[in-house]
C-alpha positions as CSV (number, residue, x, y, z in Angstrom):
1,X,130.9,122.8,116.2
2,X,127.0,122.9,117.1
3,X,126.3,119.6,117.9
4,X,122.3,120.2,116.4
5,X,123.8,122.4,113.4
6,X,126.2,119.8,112.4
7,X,123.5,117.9,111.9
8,X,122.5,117.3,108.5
9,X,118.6,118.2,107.7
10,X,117.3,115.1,106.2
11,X,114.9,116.0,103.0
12,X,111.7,113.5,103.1
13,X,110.3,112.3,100.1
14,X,107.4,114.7,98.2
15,X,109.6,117.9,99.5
16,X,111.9,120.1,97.3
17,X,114.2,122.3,98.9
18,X,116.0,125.5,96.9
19,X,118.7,127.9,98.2
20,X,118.8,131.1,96.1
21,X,121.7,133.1,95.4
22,X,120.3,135.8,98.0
23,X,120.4,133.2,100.8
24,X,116.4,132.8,100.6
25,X,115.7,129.0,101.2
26,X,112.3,128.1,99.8
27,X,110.8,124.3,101.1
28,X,107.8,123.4,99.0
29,X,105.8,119.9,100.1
30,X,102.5,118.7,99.9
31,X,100.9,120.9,102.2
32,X,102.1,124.4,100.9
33,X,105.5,126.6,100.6
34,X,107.2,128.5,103.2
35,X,110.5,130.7,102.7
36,X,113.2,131.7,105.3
37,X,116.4,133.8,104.3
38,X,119.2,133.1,106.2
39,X,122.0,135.0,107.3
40,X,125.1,135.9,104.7
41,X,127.9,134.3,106.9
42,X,125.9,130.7,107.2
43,X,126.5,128.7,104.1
44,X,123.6,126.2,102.8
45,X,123.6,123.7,100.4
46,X,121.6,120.6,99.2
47,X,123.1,117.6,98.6
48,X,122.5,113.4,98.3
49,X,119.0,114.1,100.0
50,X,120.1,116.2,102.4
51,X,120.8,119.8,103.9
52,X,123.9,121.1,105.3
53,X,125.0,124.1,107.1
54,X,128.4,125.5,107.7
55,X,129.7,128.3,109.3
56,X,133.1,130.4,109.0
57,X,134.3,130.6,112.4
58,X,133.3,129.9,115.6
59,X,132.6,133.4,117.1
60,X,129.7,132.8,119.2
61,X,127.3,135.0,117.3
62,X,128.4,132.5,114.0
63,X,127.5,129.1,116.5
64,X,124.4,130.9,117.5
65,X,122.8,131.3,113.6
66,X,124.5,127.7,113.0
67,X,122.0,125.6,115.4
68,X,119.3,128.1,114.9
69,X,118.7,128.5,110.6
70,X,119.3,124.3,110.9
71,X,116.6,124.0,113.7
72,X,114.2,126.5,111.3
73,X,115.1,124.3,108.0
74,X,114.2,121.0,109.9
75,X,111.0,122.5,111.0
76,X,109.9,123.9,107.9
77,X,110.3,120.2,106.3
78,X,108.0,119.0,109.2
79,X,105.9,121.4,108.4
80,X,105.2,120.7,105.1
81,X,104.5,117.3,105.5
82,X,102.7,116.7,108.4
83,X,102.3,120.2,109.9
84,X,101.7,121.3,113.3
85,X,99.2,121.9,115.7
86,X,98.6,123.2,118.8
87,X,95.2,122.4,121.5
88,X,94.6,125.3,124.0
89,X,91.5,124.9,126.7
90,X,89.3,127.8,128.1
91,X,88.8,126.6,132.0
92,X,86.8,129.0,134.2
93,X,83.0,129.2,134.6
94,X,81.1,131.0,131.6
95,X,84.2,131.0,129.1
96,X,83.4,130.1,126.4
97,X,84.9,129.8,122.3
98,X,83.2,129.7,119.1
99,X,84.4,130.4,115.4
100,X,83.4,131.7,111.9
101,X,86.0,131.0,109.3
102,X,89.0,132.9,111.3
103,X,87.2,135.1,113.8
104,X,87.8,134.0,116.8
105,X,84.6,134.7,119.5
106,X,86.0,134.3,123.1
107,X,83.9,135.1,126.3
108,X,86.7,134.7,129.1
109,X,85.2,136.9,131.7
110,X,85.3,140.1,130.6
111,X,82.3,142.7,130.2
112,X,82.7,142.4,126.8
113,X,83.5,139.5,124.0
114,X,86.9,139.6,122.6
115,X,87.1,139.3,118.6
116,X,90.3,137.6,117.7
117,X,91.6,137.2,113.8
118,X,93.5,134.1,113.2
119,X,96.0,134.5,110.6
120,X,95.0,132.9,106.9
121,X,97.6,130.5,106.9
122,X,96.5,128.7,110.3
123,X,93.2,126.8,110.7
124,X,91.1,126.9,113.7
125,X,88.4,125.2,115.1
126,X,86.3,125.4,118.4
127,X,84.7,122.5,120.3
128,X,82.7,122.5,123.2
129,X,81.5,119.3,124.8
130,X,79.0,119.0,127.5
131,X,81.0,118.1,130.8
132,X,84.2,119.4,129.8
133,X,86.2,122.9,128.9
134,X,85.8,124.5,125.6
135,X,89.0,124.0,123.5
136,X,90.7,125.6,120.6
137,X,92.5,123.6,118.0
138,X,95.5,125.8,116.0
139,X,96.3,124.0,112.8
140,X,99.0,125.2,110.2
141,X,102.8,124.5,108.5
142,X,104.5,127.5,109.8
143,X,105.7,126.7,113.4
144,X,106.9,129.9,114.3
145,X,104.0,131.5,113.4
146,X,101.5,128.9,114.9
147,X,103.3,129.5,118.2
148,X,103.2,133.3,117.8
149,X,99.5,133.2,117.8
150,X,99.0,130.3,120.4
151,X,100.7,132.5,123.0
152,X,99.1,135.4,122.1
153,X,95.8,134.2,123.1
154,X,97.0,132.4,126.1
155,X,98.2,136.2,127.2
156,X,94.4,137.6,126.8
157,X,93.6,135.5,130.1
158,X,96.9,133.6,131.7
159,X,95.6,131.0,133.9
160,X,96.0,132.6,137.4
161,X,97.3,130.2,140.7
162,X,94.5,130.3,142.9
163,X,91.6,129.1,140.9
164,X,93.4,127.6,138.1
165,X,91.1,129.8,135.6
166,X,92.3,131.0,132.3
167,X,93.3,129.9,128.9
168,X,96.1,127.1,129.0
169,X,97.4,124.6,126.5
170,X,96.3,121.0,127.0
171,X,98.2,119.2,129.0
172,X,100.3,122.8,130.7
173,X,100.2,121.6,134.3
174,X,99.2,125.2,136.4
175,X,100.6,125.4,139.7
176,X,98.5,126.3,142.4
177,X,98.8,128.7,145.5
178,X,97.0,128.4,148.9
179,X,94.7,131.2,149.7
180,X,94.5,133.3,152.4
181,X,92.8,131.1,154.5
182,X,95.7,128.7,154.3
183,X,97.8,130.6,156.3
184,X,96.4,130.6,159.7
């Protein structure tokens, strides 16, 4: 057995969770709804609190979808009740972020500003403090979705070795290459 999707998902208080008939699983909380269908072969079902997953053999494509629709259950119920967010930094001389409602305004270099539309269901906000890099803050309950969009701006300017410029999440530790002059 999967040792994560043996593990029961454990159903906080404030959160209701419903499997349909069609294998749709639908988690609402206090911070909104989200819905995930899960594959025919992996069995859910509520009980004492609690959700379990089982899984009819163990053919490796069955052990695969056993872990993974019990990691996406678990991190639905986080969502909802505390939610996620993610913190990326603009480093590099002249970048610069700001916001109006979801349009995203990024200056990272190029000859021309880039126009980005955060999805509705995420919130983000800008902040640029004098001293230090301009940051974007990614707020929202759907994880897999907040990730999607984190890493798609990170890929409009990935921080580069040499000079360490680009768009990096906080704390993403960039290794750095000599230059040219270090070789002689």
């Amino acid at each position: 057995m999967s040792r994560i999707g043996k593990k029961p998902v454990p159903v906080t208080t404030g959160v209701t969770i419903t499997v349909s008939a069609d294998n749709v699983i639908t988690v609402k909380g206090p911070k909104g709804e989200l819905k995930q269908v899960i594959d025919r072969d992996i069995k859910a079902e509520v009980k004492d609190g609690e959700v379990l997953f089982t899984r009819p053999t163990d053919q490796i494509r069955h052990r695969a979808l056993h872990g993974l629709y019990r990691a996406l259950i678990a991190n639905m119920v986080k969502g909802v009740t505390e939610g996620f967010t993610k913190k990326l930094e603009l480093v590099g001389v002249g970048y610069k972020a700001s916001n109006q409602g979801n349009l995203l305004d990024l200056s990272l270099g190029y000859s021309h500003n880039i126009l980005f539309e955060v999805p509705k269901e995420l919130k983000v906000v800008t902040a640029q403090e004098k001293g230090e890099n301009p940051k974007i803050t990614l707020e929202g309950i759907d994880k897999q979705l907040l990730g999607q969009v984190a890493a798609k701006l990170r890929s409009l300017r990935k921080p580069e070795p040499y000079k360490g410029k680009g768009v990096k999440y906080v704390g993403e530790v960039i290794r750095r290459k000599a230059g040219k002059a270090a070789g002689k």
